[in-house]
Each structure stands twice: as structure tokens, then as C-alpha cells.
N, C-alpha and C positions, 0 to 999 in steps of 0.2 A: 905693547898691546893696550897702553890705556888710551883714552879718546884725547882726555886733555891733560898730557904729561904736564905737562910746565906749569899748569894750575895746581895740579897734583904735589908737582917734585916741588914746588915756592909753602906749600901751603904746609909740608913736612917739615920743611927745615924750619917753620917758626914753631913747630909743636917741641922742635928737638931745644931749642933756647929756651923755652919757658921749661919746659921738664926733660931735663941733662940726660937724667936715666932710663929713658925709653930707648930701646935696641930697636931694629929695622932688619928685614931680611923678605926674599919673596919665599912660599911656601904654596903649600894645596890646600885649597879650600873645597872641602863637600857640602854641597848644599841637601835640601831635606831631601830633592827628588834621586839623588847618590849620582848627578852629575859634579864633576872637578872641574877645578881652575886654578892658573896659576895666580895668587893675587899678594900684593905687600900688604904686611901686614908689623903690626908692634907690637911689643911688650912692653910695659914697665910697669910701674906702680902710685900711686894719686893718693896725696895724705888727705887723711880725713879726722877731725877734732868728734868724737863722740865719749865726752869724759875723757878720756885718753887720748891721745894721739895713736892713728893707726896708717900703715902703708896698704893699700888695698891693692893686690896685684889686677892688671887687666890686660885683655890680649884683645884687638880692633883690628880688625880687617877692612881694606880699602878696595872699596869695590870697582871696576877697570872705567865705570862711566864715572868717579868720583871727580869734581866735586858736586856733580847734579843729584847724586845718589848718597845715604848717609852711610857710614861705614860700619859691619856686624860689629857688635861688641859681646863681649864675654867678660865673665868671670876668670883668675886664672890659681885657683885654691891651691894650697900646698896641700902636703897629705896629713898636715895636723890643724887643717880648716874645715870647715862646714859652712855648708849655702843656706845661709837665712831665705827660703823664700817668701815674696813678697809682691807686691806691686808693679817691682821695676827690675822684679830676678824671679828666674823660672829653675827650675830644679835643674837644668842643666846648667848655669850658669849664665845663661843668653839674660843681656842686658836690655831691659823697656824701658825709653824715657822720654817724654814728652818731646824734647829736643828733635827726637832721631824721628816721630812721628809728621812731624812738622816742617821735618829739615826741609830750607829753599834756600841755592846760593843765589850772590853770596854772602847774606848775610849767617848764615848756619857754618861754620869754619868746626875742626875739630879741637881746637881750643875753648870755642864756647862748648863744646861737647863734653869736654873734660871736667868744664865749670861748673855745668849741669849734674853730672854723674860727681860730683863732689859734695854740692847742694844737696842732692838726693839722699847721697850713703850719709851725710851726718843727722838727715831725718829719721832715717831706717838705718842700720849698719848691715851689710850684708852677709856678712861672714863674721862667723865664731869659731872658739879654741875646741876642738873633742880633746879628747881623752884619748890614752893609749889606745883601750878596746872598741871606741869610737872611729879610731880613725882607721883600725885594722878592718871595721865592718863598710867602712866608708869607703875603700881603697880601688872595689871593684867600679865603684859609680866615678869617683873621681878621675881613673884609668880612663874611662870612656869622653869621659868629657875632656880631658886633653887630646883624645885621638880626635874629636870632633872639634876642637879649637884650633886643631894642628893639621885637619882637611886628611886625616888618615880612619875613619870609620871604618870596621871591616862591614863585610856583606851580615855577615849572622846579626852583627848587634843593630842593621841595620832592620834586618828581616820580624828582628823581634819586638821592636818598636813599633813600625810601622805596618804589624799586623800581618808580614806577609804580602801585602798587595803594594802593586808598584803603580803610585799616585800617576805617573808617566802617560801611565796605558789610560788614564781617564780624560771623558770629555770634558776637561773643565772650561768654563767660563767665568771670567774676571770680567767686571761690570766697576769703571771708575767712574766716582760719583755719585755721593747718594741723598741726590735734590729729587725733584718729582719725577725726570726723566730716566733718571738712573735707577731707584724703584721701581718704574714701570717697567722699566727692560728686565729689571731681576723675575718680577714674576709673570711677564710674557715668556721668559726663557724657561722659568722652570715647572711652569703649565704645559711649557707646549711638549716638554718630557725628554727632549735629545740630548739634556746632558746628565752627568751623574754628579759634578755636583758645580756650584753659582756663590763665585765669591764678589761680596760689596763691598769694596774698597771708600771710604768715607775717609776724606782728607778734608774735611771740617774742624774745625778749632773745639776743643770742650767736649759735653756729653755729648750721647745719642742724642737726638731728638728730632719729632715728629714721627718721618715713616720709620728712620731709622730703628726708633725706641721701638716704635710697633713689632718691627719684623722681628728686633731681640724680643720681644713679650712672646710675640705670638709664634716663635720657632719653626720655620716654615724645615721639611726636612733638603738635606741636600744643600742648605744656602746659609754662607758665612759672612758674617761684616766682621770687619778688619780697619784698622788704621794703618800695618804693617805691610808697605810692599811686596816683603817678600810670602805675602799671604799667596799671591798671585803666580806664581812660580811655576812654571811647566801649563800653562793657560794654555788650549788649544786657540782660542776665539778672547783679546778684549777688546772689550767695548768697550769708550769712550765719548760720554754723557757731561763734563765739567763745562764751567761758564762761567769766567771770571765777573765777579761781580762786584767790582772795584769802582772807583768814581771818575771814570773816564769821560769825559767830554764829549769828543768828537767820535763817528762809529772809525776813521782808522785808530784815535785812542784804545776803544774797545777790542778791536781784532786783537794791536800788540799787547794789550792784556792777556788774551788769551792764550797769542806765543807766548809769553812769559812763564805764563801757566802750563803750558806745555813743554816747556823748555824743563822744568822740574820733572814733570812726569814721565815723561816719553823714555829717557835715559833709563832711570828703572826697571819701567815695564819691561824694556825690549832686552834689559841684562835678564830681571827672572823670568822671563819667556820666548826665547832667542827664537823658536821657531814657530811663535802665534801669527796670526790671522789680526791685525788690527781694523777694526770696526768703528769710524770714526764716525759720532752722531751729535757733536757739536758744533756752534754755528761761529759763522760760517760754512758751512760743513766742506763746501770745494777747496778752500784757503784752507783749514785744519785740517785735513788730510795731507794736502803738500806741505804743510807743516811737520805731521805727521810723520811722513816720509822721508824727508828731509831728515829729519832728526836721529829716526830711529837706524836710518840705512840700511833698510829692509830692501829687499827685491818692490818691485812695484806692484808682483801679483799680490802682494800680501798687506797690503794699505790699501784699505776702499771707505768710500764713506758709504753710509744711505742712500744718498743723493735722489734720486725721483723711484726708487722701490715702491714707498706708499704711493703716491701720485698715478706711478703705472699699473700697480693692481686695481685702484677706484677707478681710472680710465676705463682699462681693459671692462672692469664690471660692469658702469656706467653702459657703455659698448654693447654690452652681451643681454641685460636687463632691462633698463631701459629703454636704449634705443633700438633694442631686438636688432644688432647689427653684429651678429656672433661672426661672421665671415671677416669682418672688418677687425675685431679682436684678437681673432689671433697672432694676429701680428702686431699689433699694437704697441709701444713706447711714449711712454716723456721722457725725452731727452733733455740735456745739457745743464743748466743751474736753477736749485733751490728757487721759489719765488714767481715773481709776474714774466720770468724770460724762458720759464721751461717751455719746449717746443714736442707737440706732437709730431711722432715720426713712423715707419711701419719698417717691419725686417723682409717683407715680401710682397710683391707688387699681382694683382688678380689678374689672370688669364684673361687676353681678351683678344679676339678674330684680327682687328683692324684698329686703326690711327686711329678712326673715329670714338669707336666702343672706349677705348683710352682714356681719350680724354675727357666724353660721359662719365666712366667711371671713376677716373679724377676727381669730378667738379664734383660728384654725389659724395664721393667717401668726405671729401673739404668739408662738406658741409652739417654730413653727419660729427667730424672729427672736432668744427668750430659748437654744435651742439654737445658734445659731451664735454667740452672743455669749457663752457658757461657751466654747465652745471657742477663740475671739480671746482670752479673757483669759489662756489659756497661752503665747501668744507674743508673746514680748518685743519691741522695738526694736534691733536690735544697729545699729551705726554705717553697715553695710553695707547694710543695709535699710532705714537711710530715705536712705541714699546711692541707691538706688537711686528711693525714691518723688522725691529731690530731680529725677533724672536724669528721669525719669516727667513730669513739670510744666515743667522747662525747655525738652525737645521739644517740648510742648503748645504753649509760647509762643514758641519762635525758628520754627516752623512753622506756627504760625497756625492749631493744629488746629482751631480751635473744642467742645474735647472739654469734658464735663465733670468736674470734680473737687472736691470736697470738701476745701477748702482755709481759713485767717484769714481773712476779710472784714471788713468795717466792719459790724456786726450792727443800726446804733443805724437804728430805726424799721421791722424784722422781728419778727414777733412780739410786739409792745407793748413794747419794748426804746429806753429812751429815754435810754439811755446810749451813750458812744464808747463802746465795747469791740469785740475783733478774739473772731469765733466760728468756728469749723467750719460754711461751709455751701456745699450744690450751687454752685457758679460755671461758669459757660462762660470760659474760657479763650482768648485770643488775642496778640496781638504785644504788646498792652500794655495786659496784664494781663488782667482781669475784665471782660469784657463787657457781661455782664446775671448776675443771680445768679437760677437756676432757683425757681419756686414750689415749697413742700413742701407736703403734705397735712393736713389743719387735724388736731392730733393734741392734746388738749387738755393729756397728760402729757408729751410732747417739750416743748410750748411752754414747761411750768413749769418744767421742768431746766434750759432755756434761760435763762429768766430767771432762777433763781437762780444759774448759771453766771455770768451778766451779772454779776448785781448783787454776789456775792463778786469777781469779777476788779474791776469799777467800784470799790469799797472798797479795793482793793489799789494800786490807781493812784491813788488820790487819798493817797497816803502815800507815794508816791513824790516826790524834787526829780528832777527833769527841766534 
């Protein structure tokens, strides 16, 4: 069951030569939302010099996309220890460390993990000696926390934690990334009220800062930052907003930046959210969604990018506003790629008597549709604006609107398009994802932008490492 055994099983046995005493066995792992899994995991013990020498038991679990994913770590206290809590330990025992925050293979191995959490415990010690009477009142906490290191929680101690409410049943939204795009989606998504609650995932180096800090100051309700993937876990809807910003040269340097960067993420996400809705809204955005998909091995319905969303609502308006050609908008689309090659298109063609009237009413909509489309090329994208078309599509899908939108889809066998590539096109939208993607009108010049759209993104992806 894991993705990449042989990375997995090589990267074990050097954990087992540096430290002899770690045991290995597969066991159940519950995670917070009380779904299981079956996952390897270890025991042993990691010395640490704090005035004394000390053996610090720990129990780590290897999650099945490892090594793209960091692996849970715990505490594993006897019944005559006690949990220092602290910075990098949480009253369950659940281990925080910068390392696990940060992990990218393959430079992040569970060796330097170990190194880390060694470094750390002789800053802090985490565990102390109780007392007889100490450990007798300790016994019931420590109980739990071995059933929860050991993937055996029952339902009561789960119930009483968690309030009672099973996080499962909620809308949530995980939003990765938190630059100006990624802010902007958090509080487009939680103005516009569809969900109950909007986690920021902030894989940045060091403090908060900027919007970040803001959002911690100013506590918006419903909306969590986090460093921790597994903050995201049972996410109906994520979105992704990252952008590597690396010193890449050439724009294909750039793109495999971004696989790279997604090559960490994607793993994760799609383990704590096996049955989300990914919302891809970085750029490239038709490459990063097949990236995307690729990666995560989701169904197709369930990886979509933005793709011309915003574009076709300012059309459609433009249409109905401006050019007072409300008959022409209803139907209305930008199809195929981000940029100067998106193509107007319609989903339904206007009644008309005869050949003639046709092709009148042709050459008139062309005309109107080359007028609305000079004036869309003056407005930009600002971060807030497609924060909003993001907000726009996530209600469509936590609410099952069944609406349409002009989103990434998997384009290969539309159009004579016989390639994977993600395009802009009509989709019906619902809880998970793309439903049926609506017919367009046989337009012989849309099809061929189309295909050439295809076939340059196709060439760009075939020079990609994945």
C-alpha cells in the first residue's frame, strides 16, 4: 500500500544501523477525524545528554506517501514518566519540530529527524520522573495516549475530546499557501459563508508574517493557520495558491520549480484528504493541475484548476452591461488557456428561420463577442479577484449547486484533443467536483486555438520530471 516502497523500505534499514534498538511492526493508526489505517511504524529510544544522560522513548509513524510526507511522531512515556509540555510536545505526547514542518525529500530523511528531535529534547527535556501517587493519577492520560499511538482510540474518549461533533460532517476548506493569493482566497471563502470552517496552511520558513501575522492578530472566526499538514485533514475543497519562488532562469526552469514544490505537497494533502475536491490556482494553472492530478491519483472529476472562471463571469457581465447583449450571455464562455489564447465560445447557438439569418447572426454576435473581449483585456487578475472567483467555485461544490463554470478539466478526447492536458471548459459542478462537462458549439476557429493550446501545454509537460 505505500506509493514508494523501495524509498520507504532503503530509507528504514539505515534508520535500523544508526539506531540498533528501534523495533518495526505495521499497526492501526487513527487519525483525529477517527478514520484508520494500516501504517509501519517504530519504536525505540533516542539518548539525549540533559545533565544526565537520558533514553527518551518515541513511537513514529510512516505515513503510506512517505518519503514525500514527514512521519507522526509521539512521545512513548512509561507509567513512571510525565510530559513536559512544551514547544515541540503537546500534552498528548504528539511531537512538533521544525524539521517535520519543513520536511522536503529528499533532503528531510528520518535520520535527520531523529537528529533534530535530539537537538531539541536536550534544549527542553520532555519527560520527567512522577512519583508513585503521580503516576497513579497519570495512568488514565497515559492509557489514552498509548491507544492513540497504537491507532486503538475507542469512540467515548474520542467523543469527549472532540466535543462530540464529528469534524467529517464539516465544510471544511484548506487553502495552501499563505502569499497574497492565498490570503485572499481565505477571506473570499469565509465572507462568502459556505463553509464552517478555512484552514491556512503556511509552508513558509520562520514566523508569521505580513498577512499571515494579521490574520493571527486579528482572529477572524472559523479560520486556522497552521504549519502542520495534518491541520488539513478531512478538507472538503483544497485549494492551492503556492509559487515557487526559487531563482530559476528560464519560465520551463520556473514551471519544474513548481513541480518540485508540488511533488512535497500534493502527497500529503491527498493522504489527509483522500476524498477532497482539489482547486488548483497556481500558475501555470493548466500544467499544475496535471501536475496535480498526476500526482495525487485522484479521479479527474476531482482536480480542476480556475482556469477562465473569472474571465467568463467579466465576459458574461461585460455582455449583459455593457454591451446590453444579455441574449448573447447567456450562453457565453472563455475557453481553453490562462492568458492572450483564451477563446470565446457559446453553449448554445440562437434560433434562426434560414441560412441567411445564420450567418447575419454569426457575423453580429463576432462582433459583439471581439467588443467584449477588448474590453476584458484591460482587467487584470489582482489576488483579490481570483480570491474571489476561487470563493465563487468552492460554494458551487460544498453546496452541490450544480452550476456551471468554466474551469481546468481533463480536455483529452474534446475537440480531437488526444492528449492529457487540463483546458478551460463549461463543467457542471457539484460535491465532487465535475459532473458532466457541458457540449460547446461546433466553432471550427475555437476548436483550432484549442488544439494548439493543447498541443504547446502537451510539449511543455513532456519536459517536465515529475
Amino acid at each position: 500500500q505505500y506509493k514508494f516502497r523501495d524509498l520507504t523500505i532503503e530509507e528504514l534499514k539505515n534508520v535500523t544501523k544508526t539506531y540498533p534498538n528501534f523495533t518495526f511492526s505495521m499497526n492501526t493508526y487513527t487519525f483525529k477525524d477517527g478514520s484508520q489505517k494500516d501504517l509501519l511504524n517504530f519504536s525505540g529510544t533516542v539518548p539525549v545528554k540533559y545533565g544526565n544522560s537520558y533514553n527518551i522513548p518515541i513511537h513514529l509513524w510512516i505515513l503510506d506517501s512517505h518519503p514525500f510526507a514527514p512521519p507522526i511522531c509521539f512521545l512513548k512515556p512509561t507509567a513512571n514518566m510525565g510530559i513536559s509540555v512544551g514547544k515541540h510536545v503537546d500534552a498528548n505526547g504528539r511531537i512538533y519540530l521544525p524539521y517535520l514542518q519543513n520536511w522536503s525529500h529528499p533532503k528531510s530523511t528520518v535520520i535527520g529527524l531523529i537528529k533534530e528531535m535530539i537537538a531539541k529534547f536536550e534544549e527542553e527535556l520532555p519527560l520527567y520522573s512522577l512519583s508513585s501517587s503521580d503516576a497513579d493519577r497519570q495512568s488514565e492520560l497515559l492509557s489514552y495516549i498509548a491507544k492513540i499511538t497504537e491507532g486503538e482510540a475507542d469512540v467515548k474518549s474520542k467523543s469527549k475530546i472532540g466535543g462530540g461533533k464529528n469534524e467529517g460532517c464539516f465544510n471544511k476548506i484548506t487553502v495552501v499557501g499563505a502569499g497574497d493569493l492565498g490570503i485572499a482566497c481565505v477571506l473570499a471563502v469565509a465572507a462568502k459563508g459556505s463553509t464552517d470552517k478555512v484552514v491556512l496552511l503556511d509552508l513558509s520558513e520562520g514566523v508569521a508574517k505580513g498577512g499571515t501575522m494579521d490574520l493571527e492578530i486579528f482572529a477572524l472566526p472559523n479560520v486556522e493557520i497552521s504549519k502542520d499538514f495534518s491541520a488539513s485533514a478531512d478538507s472538503k475543497v483544497v485549494v492551492l495558491t503556492v509559487n515557487s519562488l526559487g531563482n530559476a532562469q528560464t519560465y520551463l526552469d520556473v514551471i519544474q520549480s513548481n513541480v518540485d514544490l508540488f511533488r512535497e505537497i500534493i502527497p500529503a494533502i491527498s493522504h489527509y484528504s483522500q476524498n477532497a475536491v482539489l482547486l488548483v490556482a497556481s500558475h501555470p494553472v493548466e500544467v499544475m493541475t496535471y501536475v496535480s492530478w498526476k500526482l495525487s491519483a485522484f479521479p479527474k472529476s476531482r482536480v480542476i484548476g480556475v482556469g477562465a472562471n473569472l474571465d467568463t463571469e467579466r465576459f458574461q457581465y461585460i455582455l449583459t452591461n455593457h454591451l446590453k447583449a444579455q441574449v448573447l450571455a447567456k450562453g457565453a464562455w472563455i475557453i481553453g488557456e490562462q492568458g492572450e489564447d483564451k477563446v470565446p465560445s457559446w453553449t448554445s447557438c440562437n434560433l434562426v428561420v434560414n441560412q441567411t439569418e445564420a450567418m447575419a447572426a454569426c457575423n453580429s454576435r463576432e462582433k459583439v463577442a471581439n467588443r467584449a473581449m477588448e474590453v476584458l483585456k484591460g482587467k487584470g487578475q489582482r489576488s483579490w479577484s481570483v480570491g474571489l472567483s476561487v470563493a465563487d467555485l468552492t460554494d458551487s461544490i460544498l453546496k452541490d449547486k450544480r452550476k456551471i463554470h468554466s474551469v481546468s478539466t481533463l480536455a483529452k478526447g474534446c475537440c480531437n484533443i488526444n492528449s492529457e492536458v487540463f483546458l478551460s471548459l463549461p463543467c457542471l459542478l457539484g460535491t465532487n467536483g465535475v459532473i458532466e462537462m457541458v457540449k460547446l458549439e461546433e466553432d471550427p476557429l475555437a476548436q483550432k486555438k484549442l488544439q494548439s493550446s493543447a498541443g504547446s501545454i502537451n510539449d511543455l509537460q513532456q519536459q517536465l520530471k515529475l
